[in-house]
PDB file of N, H, CA, C and O in Angstrom:
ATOM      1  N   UNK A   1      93.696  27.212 150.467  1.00  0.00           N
ATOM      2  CA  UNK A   1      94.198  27.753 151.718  1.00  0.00           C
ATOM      3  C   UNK A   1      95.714  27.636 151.741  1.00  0.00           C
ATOM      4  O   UNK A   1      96.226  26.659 152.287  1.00  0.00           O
ATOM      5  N   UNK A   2      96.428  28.542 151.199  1.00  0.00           N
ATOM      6  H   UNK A   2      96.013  29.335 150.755  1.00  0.00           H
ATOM      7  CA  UNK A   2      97.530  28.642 151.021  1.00  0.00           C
ATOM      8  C   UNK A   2      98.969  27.964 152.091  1.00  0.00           C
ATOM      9  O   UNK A   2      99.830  27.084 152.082  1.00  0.00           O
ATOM     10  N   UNK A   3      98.325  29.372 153.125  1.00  0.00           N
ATOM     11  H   UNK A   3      97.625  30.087 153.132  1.00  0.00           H
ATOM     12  CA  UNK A   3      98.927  28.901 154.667  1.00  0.00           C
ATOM     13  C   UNK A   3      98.978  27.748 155.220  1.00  0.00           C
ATOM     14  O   UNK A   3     100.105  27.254 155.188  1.00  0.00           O
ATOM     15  N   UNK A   4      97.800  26.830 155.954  1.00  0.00           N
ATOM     16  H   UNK A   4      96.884  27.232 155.980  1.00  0.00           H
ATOM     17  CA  UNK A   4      97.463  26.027 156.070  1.00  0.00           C
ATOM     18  C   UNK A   4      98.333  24.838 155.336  1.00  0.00           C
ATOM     19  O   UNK A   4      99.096  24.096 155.956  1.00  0.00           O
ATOM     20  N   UNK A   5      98.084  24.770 153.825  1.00  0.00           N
ATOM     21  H   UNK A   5      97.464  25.373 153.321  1.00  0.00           H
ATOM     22  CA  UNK A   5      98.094  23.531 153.259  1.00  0.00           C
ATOM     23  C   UNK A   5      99.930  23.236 153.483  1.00  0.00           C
ATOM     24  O   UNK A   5     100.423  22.115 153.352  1.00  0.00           O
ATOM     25  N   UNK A   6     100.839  24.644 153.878  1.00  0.00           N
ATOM     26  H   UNK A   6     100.438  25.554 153.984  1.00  0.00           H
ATOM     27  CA  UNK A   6     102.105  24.621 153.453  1.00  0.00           C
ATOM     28  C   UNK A   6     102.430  24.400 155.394  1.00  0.00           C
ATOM     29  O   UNK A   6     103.586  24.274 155.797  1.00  0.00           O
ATOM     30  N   UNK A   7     101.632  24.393 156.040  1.00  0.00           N
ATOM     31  H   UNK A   7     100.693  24.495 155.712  1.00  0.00           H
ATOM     32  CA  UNK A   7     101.690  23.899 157.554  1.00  0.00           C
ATOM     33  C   UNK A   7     102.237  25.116 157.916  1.00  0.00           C
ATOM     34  O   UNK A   7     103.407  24.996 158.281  1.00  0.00           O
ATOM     35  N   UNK A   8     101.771  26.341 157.949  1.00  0.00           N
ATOM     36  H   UNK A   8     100.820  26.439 157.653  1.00  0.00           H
ATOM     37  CA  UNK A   8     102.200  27.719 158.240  1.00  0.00           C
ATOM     38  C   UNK A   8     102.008  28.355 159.353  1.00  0.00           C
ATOM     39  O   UNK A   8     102.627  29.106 160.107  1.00  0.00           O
ATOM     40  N   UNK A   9     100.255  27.507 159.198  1.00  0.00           N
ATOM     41  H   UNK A   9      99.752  26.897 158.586  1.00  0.00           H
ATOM     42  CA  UNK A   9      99.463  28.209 160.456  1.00  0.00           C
ATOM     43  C   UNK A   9      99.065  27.126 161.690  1.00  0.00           C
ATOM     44  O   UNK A   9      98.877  25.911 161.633  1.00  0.00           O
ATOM     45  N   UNK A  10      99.020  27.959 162.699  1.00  0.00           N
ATOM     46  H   UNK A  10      99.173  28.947 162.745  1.00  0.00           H
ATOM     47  CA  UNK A  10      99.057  26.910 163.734  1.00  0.00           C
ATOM     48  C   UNK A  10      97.761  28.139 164.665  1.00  0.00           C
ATOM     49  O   UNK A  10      97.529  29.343 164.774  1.00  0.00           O
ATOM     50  N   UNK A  11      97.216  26.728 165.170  1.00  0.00           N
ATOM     51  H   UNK A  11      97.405  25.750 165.082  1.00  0.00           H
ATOM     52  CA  UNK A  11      96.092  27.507 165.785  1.00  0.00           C
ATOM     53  C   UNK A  11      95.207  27.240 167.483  1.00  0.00           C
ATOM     54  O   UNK A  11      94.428  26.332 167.774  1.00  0.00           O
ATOM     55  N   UNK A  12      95.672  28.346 168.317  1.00  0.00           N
ATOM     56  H   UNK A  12      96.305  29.084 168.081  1.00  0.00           H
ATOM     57  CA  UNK A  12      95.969  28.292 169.928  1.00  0.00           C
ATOM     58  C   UNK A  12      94.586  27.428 170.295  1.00  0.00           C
ATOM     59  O   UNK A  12      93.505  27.708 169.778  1.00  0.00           O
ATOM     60  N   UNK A  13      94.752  26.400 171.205  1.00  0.00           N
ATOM     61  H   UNK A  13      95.630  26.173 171.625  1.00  0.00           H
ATOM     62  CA  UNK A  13      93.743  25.792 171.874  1.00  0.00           C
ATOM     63  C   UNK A  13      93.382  26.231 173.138  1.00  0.00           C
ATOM     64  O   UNK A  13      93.958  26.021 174.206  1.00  0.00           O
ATOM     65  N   UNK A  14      91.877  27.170 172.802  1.00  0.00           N
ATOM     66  H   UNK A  14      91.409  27.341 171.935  1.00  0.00           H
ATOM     67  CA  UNK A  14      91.396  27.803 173.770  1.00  0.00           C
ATOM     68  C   UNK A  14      89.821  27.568 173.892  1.00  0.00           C
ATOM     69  O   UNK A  14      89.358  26.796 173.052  1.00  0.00           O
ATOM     70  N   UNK A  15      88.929  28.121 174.815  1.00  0.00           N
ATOM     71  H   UNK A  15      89.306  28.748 175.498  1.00  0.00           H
ATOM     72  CA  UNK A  15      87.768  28.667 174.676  1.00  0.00           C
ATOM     73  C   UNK A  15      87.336  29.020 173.600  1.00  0.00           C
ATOM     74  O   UNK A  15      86.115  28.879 173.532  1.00  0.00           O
ATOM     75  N   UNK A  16      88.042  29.633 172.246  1.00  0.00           N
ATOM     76  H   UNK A  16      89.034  29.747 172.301  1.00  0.00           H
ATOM     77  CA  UNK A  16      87.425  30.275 171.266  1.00  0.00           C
ATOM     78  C   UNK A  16      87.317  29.316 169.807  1.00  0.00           C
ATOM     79  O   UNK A  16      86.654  29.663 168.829  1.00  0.00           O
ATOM     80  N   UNK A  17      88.125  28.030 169.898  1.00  0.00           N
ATOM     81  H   UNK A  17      88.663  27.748 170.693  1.00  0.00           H
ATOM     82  CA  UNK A  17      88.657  27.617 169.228  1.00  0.00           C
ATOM     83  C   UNK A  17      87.970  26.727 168.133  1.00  0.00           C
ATOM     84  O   UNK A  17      88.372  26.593 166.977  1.00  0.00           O
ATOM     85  N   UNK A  18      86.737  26.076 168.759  1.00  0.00           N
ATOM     86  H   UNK A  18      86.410  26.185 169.697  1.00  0.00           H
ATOM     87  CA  UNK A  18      85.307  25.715 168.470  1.00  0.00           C
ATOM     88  C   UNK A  18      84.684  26.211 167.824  1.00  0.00           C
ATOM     89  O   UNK A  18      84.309  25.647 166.796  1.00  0.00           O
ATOM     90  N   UNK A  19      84.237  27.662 168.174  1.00  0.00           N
ATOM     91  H   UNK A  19      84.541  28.120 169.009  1.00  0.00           H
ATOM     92  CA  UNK A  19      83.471  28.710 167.075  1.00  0.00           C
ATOM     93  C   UNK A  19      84.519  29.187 166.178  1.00  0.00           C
ATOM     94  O   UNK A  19      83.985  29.541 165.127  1.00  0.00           O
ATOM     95  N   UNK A  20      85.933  29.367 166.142  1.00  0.00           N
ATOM     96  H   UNK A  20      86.367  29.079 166.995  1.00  0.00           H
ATOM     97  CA  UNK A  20      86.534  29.943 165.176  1.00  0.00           C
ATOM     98  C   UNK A  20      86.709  29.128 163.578  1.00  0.00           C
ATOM     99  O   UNK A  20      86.702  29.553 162.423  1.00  0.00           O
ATOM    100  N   UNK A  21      86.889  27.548 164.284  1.00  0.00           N
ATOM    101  H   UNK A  21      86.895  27.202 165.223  1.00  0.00           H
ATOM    102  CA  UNK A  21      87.088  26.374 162.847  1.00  0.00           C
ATOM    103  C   UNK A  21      85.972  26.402 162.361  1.00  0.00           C
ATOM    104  O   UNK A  21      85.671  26.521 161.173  1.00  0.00           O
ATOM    105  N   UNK A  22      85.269  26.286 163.310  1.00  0.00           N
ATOM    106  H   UNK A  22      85.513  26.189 164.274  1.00  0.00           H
ATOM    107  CA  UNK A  22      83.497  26.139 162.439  1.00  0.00           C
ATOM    108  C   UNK A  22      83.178  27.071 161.495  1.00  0.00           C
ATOM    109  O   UNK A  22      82.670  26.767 160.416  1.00  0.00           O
ATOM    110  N   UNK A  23      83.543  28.620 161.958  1.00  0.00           N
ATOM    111  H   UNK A  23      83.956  28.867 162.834  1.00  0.00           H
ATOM    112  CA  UNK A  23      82.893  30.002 161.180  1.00  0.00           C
ATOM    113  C   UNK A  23      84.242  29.559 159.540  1.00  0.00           C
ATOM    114  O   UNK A  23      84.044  29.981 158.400  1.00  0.00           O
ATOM    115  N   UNK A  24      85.102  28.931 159.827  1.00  0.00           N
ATOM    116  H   UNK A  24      85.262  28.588 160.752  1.00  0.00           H
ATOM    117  CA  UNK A  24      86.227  29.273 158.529  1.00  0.00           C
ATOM    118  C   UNK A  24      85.688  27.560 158.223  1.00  0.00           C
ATOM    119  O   UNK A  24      84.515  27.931 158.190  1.00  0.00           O
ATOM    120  N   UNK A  25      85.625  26.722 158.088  1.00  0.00           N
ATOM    121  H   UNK A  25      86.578  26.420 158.114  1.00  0.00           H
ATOM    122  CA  UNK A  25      85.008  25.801 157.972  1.00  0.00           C
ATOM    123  C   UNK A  25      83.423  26.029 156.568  1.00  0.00           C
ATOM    124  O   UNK A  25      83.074  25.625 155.458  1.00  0.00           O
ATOM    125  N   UNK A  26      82.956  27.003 157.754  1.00  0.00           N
ATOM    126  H   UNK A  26      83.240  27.331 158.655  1.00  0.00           H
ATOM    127  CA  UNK A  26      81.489  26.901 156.452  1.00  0.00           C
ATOM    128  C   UNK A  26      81.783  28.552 155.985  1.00  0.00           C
ATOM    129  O   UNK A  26      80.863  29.370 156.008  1.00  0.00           O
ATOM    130  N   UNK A  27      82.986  28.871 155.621  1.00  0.00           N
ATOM    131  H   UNK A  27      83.733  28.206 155.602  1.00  0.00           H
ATOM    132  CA  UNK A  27      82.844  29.643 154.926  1.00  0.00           C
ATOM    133  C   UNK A  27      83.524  29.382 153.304  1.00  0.00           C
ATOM    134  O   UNK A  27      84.535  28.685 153.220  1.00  0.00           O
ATOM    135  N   UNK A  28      82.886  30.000 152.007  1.00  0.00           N
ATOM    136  H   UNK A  28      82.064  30.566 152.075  1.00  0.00           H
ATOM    137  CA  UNK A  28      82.146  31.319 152.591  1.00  0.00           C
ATOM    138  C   UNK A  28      80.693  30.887 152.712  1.00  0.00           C
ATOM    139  O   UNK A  28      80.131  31.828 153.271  1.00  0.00           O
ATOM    140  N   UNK A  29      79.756  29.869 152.448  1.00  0.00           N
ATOM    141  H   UNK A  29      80.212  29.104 151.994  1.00  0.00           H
ATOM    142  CA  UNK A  29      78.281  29.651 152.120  1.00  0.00           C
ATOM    143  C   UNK A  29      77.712  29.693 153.690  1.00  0.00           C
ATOM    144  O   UNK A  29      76.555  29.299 153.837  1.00  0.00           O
ATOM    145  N   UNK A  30      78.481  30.167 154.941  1.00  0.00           N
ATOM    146  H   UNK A  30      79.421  30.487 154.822  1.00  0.00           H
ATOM    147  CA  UNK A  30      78.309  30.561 156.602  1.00  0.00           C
ATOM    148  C   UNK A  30      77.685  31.720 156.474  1.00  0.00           C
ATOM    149  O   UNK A  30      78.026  32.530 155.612  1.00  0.00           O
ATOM    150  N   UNK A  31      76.599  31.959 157.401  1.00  0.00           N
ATOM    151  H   UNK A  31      76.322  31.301 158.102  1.00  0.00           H
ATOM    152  CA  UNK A  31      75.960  33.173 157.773  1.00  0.00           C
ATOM    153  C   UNK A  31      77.371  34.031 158.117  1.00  0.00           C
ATOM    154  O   UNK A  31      77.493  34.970 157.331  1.00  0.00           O
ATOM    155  N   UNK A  32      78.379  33.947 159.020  1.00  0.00           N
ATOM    156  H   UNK A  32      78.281  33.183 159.659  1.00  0.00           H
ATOM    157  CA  UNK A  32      79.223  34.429 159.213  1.00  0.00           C
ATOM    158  C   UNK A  32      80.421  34.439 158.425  1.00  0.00           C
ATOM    159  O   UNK A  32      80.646  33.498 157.665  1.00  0.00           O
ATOM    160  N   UNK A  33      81.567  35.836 158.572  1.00  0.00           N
ATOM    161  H   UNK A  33      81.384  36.601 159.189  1.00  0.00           H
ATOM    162  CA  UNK A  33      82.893  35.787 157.751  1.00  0.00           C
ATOM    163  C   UNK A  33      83.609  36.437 158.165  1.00  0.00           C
ATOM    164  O   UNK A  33      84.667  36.691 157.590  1.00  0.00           O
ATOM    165  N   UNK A  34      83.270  36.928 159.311  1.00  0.00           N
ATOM    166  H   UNK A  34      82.410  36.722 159.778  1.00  0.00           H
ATOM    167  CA  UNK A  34      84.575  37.860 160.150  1.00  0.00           C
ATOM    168  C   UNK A  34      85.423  37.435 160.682  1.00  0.00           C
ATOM    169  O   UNK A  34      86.365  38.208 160.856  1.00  0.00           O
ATOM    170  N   UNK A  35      85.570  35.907 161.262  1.00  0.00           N
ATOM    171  H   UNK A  35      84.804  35.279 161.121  1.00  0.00           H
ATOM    172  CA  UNK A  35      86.660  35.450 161.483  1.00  0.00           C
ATOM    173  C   UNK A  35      87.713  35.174 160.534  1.00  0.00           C
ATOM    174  O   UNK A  35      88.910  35.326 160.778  1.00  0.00           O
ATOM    175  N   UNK A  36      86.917  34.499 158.748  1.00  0.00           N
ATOM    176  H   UNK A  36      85.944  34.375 158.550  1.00  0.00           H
ATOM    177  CA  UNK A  36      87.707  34.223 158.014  1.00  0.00           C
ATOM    178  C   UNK A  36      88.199  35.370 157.437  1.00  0.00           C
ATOM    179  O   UNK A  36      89.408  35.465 157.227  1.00  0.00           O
ATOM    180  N   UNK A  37      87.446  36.243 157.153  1.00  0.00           N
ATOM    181  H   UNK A  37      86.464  36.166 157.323  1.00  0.00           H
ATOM    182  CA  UNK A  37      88.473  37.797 156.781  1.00  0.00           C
ATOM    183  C   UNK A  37      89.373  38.550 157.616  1.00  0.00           C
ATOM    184  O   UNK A  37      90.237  39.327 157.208  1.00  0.00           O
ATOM    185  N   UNK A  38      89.148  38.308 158.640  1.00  0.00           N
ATOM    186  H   UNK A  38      88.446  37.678 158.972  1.00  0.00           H
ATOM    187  CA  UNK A  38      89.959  38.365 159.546  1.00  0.00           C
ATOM    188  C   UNK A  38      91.437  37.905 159.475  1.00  0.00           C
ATOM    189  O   UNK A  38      92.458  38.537 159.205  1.00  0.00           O
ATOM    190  N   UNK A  39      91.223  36.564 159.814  1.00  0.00           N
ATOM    191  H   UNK A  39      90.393  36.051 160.033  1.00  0.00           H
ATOM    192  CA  UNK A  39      92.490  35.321 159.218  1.00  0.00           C
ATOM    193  C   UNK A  39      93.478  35.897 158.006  1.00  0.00           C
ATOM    194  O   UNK A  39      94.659  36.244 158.000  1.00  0.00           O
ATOM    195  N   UNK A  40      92.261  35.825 156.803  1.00  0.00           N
ATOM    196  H   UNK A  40      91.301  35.543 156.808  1.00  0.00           H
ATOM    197  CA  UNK A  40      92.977  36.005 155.771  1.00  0.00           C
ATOM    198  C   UNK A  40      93.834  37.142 155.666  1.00  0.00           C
ATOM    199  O   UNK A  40      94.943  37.054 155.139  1.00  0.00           O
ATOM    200  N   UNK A  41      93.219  38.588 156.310  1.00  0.00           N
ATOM    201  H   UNK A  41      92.318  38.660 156.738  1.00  0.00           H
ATOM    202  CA  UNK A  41      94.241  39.503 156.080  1.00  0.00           C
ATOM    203  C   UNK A  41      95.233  39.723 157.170  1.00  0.00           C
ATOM    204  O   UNK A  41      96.099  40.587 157.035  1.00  0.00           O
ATOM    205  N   UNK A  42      95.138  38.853 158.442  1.00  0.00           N
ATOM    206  H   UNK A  42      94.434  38.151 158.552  1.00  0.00           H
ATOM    207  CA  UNK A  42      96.193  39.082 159.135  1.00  0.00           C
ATOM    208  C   UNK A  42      97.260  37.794 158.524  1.00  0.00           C
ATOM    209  O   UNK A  42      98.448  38.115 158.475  1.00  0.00           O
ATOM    210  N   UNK A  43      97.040  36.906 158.234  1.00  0.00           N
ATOM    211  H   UNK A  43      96.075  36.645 158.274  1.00  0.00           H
ATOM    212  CA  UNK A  43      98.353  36.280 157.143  1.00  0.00           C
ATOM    213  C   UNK A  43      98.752  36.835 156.358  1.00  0.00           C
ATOM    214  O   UNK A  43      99.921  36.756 155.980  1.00  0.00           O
ATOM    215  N   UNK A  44      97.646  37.764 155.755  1.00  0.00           N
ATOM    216  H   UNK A  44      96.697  37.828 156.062  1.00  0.00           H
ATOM    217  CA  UNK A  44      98.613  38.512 154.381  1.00  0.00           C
ATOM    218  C   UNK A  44      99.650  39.197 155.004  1.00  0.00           C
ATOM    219  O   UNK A  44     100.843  39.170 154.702  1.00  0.00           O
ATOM    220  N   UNK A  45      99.050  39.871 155.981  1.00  0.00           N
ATOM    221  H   UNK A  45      98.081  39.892 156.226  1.00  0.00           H
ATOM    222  CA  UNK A  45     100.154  41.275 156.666  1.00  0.00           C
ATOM    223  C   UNK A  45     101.182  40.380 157.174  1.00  0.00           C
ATOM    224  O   UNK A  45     102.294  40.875 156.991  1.00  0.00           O
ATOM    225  N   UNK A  46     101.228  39.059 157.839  1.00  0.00           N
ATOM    226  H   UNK A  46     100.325  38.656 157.988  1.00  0.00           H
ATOM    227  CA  UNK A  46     102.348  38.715 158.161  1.00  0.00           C
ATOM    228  C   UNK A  46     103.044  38.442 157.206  1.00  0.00           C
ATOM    229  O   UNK A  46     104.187  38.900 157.189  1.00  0.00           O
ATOM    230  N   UNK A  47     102.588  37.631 156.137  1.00  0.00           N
ATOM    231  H   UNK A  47     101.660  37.260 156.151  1.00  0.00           H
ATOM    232  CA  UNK A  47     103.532  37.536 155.090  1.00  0.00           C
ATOM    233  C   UNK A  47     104.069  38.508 153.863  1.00  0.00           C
ATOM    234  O   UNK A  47     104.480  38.272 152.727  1.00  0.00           O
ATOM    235  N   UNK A  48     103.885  39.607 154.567  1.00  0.00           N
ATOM    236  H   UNK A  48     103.551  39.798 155.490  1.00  0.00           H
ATOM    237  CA  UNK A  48     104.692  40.892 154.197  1.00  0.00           C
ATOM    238  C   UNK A  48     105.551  41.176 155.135  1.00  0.00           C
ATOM    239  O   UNK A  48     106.636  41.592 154.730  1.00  0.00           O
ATOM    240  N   UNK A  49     105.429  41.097 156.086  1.00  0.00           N
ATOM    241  H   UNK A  49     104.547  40.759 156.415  1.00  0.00           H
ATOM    242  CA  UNK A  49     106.438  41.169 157.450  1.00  0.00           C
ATOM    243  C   UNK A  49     106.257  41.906 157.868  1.00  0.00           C
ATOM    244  O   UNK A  49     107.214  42.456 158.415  1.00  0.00           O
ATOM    245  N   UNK A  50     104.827  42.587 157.981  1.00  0.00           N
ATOM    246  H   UNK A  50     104.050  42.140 157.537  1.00  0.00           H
ATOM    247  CA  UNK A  50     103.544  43.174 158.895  1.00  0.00           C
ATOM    248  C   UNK A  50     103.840  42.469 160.432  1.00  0.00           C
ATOM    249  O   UNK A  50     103.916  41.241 160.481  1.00  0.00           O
ATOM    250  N   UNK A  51     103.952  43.019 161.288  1.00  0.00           N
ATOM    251  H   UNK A  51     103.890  44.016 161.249  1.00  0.00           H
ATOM    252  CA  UNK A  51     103.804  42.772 162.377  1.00  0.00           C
ATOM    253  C   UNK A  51     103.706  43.488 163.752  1.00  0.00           C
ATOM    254  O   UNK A  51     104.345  44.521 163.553  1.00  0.00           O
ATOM    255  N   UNK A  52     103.337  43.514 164.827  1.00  0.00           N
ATOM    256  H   UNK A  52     102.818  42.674 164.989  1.00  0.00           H
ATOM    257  CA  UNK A  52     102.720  43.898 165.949  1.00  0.00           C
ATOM    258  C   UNK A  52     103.182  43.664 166.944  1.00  0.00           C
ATOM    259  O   UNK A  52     103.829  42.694 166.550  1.00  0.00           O
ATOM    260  N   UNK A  53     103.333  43.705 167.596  1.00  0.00           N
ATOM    261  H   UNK A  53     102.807  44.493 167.916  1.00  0.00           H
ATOM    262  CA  UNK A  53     103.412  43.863 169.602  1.00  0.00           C
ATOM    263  C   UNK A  53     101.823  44.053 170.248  1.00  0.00           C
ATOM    264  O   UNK A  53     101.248  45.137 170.149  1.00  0.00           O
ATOM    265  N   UNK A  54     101.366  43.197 170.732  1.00  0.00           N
ATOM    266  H   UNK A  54     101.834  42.316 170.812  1.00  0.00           H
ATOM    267  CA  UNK A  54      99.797  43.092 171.160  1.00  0.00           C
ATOM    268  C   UNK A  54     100.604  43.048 172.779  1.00  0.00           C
ATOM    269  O   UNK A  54     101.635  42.519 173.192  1.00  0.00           O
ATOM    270  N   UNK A  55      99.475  43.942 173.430  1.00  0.00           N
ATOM    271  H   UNK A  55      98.637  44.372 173.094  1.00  0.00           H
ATOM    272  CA  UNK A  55      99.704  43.470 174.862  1.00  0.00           C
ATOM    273  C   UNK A  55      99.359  42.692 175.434  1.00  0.00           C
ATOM    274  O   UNK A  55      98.264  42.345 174.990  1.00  0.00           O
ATOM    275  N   UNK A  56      99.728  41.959 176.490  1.00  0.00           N
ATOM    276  H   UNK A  56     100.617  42.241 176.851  1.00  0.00           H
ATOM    277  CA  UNK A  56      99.479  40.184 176.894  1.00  0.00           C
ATOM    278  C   UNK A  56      98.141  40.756 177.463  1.00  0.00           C
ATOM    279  O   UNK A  56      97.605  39.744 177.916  1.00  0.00           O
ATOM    280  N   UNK A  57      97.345  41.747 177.683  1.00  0.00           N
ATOM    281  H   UNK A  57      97.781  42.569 177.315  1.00  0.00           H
ATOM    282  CA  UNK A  57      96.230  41.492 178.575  1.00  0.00           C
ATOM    283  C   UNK A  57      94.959  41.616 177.585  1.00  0.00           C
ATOM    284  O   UNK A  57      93.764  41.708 177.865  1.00  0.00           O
ATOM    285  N   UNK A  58      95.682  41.583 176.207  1.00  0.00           N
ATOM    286  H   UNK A  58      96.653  41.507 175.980  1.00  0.00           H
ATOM    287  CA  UNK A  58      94.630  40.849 175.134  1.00  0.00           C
ATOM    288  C   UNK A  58      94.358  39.723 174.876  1.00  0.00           C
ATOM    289  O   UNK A  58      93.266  39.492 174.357  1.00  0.00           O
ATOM    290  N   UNK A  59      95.394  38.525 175.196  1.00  0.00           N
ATOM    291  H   UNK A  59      96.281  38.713 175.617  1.00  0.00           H
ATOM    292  CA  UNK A  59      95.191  37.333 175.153  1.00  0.00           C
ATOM    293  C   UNK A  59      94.621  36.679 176.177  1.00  0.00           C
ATOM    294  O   UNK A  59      94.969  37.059 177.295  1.00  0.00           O
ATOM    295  N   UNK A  60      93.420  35.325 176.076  1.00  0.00           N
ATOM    296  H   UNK A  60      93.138  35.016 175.167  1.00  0.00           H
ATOM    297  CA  UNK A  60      92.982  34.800 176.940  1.00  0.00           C
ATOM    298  C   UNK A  60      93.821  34.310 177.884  1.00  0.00           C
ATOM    299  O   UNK A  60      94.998  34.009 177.688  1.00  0.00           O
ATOM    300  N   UNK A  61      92.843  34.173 179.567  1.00  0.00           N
ATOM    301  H   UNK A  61      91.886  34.417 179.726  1.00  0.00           H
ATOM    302  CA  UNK A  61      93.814  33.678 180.154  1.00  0.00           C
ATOM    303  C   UNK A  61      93.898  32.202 179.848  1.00  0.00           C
ATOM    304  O   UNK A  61      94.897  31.741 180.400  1.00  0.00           O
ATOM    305  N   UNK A  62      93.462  31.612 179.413  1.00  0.00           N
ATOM    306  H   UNK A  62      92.650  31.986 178.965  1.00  0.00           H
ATOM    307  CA  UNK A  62      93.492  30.295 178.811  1.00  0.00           C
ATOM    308  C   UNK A  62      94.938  29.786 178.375  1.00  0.00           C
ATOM    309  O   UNK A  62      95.592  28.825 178.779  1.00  0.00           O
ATOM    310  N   UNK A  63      95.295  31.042 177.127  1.00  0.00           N
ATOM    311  H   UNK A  63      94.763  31.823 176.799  1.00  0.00           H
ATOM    312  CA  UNK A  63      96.246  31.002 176.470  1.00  0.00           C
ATOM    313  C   UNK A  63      97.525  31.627 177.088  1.00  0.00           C
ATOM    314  O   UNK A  63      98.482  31.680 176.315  1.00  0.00           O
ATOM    315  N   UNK A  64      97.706  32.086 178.279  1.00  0.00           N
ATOM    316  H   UNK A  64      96.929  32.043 178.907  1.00  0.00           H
ATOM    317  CA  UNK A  64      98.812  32.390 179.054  1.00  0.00           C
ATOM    318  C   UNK A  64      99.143  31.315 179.763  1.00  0.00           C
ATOM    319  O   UNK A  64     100.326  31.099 180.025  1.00  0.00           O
ATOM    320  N   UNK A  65      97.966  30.333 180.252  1.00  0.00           N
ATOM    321  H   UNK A  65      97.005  30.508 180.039  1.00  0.00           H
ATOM    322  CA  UNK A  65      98.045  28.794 180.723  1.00  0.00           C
ATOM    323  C   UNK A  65      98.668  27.984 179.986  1.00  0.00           C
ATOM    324  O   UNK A  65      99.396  27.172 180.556  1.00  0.00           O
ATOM    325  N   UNK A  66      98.576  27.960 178.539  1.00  0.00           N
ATOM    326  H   UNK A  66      97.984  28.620 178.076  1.00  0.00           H
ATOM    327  CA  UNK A  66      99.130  26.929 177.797  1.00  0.00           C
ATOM    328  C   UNK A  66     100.493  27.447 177.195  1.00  0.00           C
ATOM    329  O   UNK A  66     101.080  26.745 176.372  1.00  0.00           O
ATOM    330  N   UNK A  67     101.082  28.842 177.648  1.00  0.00           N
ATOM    331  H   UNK A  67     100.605  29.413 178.316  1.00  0.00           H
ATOM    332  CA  UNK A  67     102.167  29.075 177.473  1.00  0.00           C
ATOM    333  C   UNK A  67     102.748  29.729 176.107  1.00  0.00           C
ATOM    334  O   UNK A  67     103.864  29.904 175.618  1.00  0.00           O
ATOM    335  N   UNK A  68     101.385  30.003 175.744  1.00  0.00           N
ATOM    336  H   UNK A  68     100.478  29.861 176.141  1.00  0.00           H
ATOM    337  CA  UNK A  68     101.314  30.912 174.299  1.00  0.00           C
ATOM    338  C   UNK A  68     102.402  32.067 174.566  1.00  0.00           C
ATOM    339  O   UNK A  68     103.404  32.234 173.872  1.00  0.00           O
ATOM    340  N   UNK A  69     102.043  32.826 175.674  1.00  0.00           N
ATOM    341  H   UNK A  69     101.228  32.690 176.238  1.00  0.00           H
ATOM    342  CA  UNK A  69     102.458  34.205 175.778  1.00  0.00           C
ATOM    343  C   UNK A  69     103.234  34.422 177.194  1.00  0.00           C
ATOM    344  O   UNK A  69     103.677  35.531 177.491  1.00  0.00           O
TER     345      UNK A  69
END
């Protein structure tokens, strides 16, 4: 885990946050992998300098509480 091990990635404490470690956790031998393919190719794109403008009324309100956005 490239990202991770170099302290790259940092990861929002929300509602979702539980099922997301778990699904990348038991992957890949997890019934599930859409979160971790997920992950993986939105780091790649950032670390091309891929990047986005998401509108805030995509993010939880959770995460507008803790000052993410």
């Amino acid at each position: 885990m490239q990202g991770t091990e170099k302290g790259n990635v940092f990861v929002l404490l929300s509602d979702w946050t539980e099922s997301y470690l778990s699904q990348l956790e038991s992957f890949p031998e997890g019934k599930y992998k859409d979160m971790a393919d997920a992950s993986s190719n939105g780091f790649a794109e950032l670390t091309k300098g891929n990047t986005a403008i998401v509108p805030p009324d995509c993010f939880a309100e959770k995460d507008r509480e803790n000052g993410w956005i």
